[in-house]
MIRO-477728 format. One line per field, with one value per residue (C-alpha): x, y negated, z. Coordinates in steps of 0.5 Angstrom, whole numbers, plus 500, padded with zeros to 3 digits. Layout:
! MIRO-477728
east <- X	... .
north <- Y	... .
up <- Z	... .
***
This chain:
! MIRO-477728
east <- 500	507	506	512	514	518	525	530	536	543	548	554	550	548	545	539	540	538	543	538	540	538	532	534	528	529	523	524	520	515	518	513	516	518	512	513	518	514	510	505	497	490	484	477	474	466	463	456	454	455	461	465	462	464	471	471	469	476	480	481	486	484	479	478	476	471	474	473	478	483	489	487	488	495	497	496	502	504	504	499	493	485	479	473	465	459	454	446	449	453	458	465	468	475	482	486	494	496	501	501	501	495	494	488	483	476	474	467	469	464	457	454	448	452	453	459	462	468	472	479	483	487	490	492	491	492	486	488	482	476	469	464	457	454	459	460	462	457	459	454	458	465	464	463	471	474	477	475	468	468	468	462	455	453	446	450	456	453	456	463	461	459	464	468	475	478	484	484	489	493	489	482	485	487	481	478	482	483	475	475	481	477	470	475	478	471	470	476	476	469	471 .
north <- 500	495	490	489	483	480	478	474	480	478	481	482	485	492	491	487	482	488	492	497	499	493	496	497	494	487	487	488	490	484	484	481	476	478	477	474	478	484	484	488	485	485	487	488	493	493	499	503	508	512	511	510	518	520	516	521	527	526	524	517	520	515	508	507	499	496	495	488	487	489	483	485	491	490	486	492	495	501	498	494	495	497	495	499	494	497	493	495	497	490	493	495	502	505	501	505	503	504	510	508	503	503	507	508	514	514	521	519	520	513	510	505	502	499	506	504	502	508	505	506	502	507	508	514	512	514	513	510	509	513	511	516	512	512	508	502	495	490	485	480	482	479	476	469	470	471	464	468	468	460	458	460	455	460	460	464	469	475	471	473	481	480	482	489	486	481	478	477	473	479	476	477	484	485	483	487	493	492	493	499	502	500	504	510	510	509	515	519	518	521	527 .
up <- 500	500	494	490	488	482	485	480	480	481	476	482	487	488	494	498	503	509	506	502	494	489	485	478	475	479	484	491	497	500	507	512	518	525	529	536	540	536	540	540	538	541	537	539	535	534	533	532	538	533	530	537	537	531	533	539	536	533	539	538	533	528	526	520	519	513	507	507	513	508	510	517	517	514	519	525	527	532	538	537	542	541	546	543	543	542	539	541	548	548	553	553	552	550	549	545	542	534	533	525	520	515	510	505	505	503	506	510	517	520	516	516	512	506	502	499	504	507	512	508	512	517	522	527	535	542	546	553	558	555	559	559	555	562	565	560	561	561	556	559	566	564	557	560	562	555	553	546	546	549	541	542	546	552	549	544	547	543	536	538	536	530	525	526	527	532	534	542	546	551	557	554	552	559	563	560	560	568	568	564	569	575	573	571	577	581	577	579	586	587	582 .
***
């Protein structure tokens, strides 16, 4: 999926500024800048009931993202960090880490209404705090802290989970996945 673009060659050199071997017919690969640090990014990643199932019925091993989401898709890197919304229930889940740059596959592992769409963009995951659907974070009980969902009027919070991919701040991401740990760690205690 690493788009190629046309470089001027150079008669005297052999090699590329990183050290790899020139490319005989002048292209070299496109190279994307160093995050900050790499550090890794934060994703909110909204999905159907269903979908979160089917998801887990794959051990959180894989998520495919709507074809639309392509640039973002392409921007997510290993390391990078998942926190799993599910819309009709309006509450918080799973997080999950990236073990995996994004591929293309069109096998139909998720659905939605749009026929045509397959969730090509994918990546492999690790799942890290799972809740069962009974135990759910409420969106409405901690969304008022995210400073991501400030962007929007109170009135209006549920506007932030629109869409299936977002780019949260580590701190939201965090505050979040601190909620999750302490439900799952209620659950373990009486276990």
């Amino acid at each position: 999926m690493e788009e190629l673009e046309s470089a001027e060659s150079t008669a005297d050199s052999s090699l590329e500024p990183s050290g790899e071997p020139a490319r005989s017919d002048g292209a070299q690969k496109r190279r994307r800048p160093p995050r900050d640090g790499q550090r890794g990014q934060y994703w909110l990643l909204v999905s159907s009931p269903e979908n979160w199932k089917r998801t887990r019925e794959h051990n959180f091993a894989i998520q495919g993202l709507k074809s639309r989401h392509r640039r973002r898709a392409e921007s997510i890197r290993p390391g990078d960090r998942l926190l799993y919304y599910i819309t009709g229930r309006m509450a918080f889940a799973t997080t999950a880490t990236v073990t995996s740059t994004v591929y293309e596959d069109h096998h139909i592992v998720w659905r939605t209404s749009r026929r045509d769409e397959d969730y090509p963009w994918r990546v492999h995951t690790r799942a890290d705090l799972v809740l069962e659907e009974n135990e759910w974070v409420p969106a409405k009980e901690v969304a008022y802290r995210l400073e991501y969902v400030r962007k929007w009027p109170p009135e209006h919070w549920t506007l932030a989970f629109q869409g299936q991919l977002h780019q949260l701040a580590q701190k939201d991401f965090k505050l979040i996945e601190d909620e999750i740990a302490r439900v799952q760690s209620r659950r373990s205690a009486t276990a």
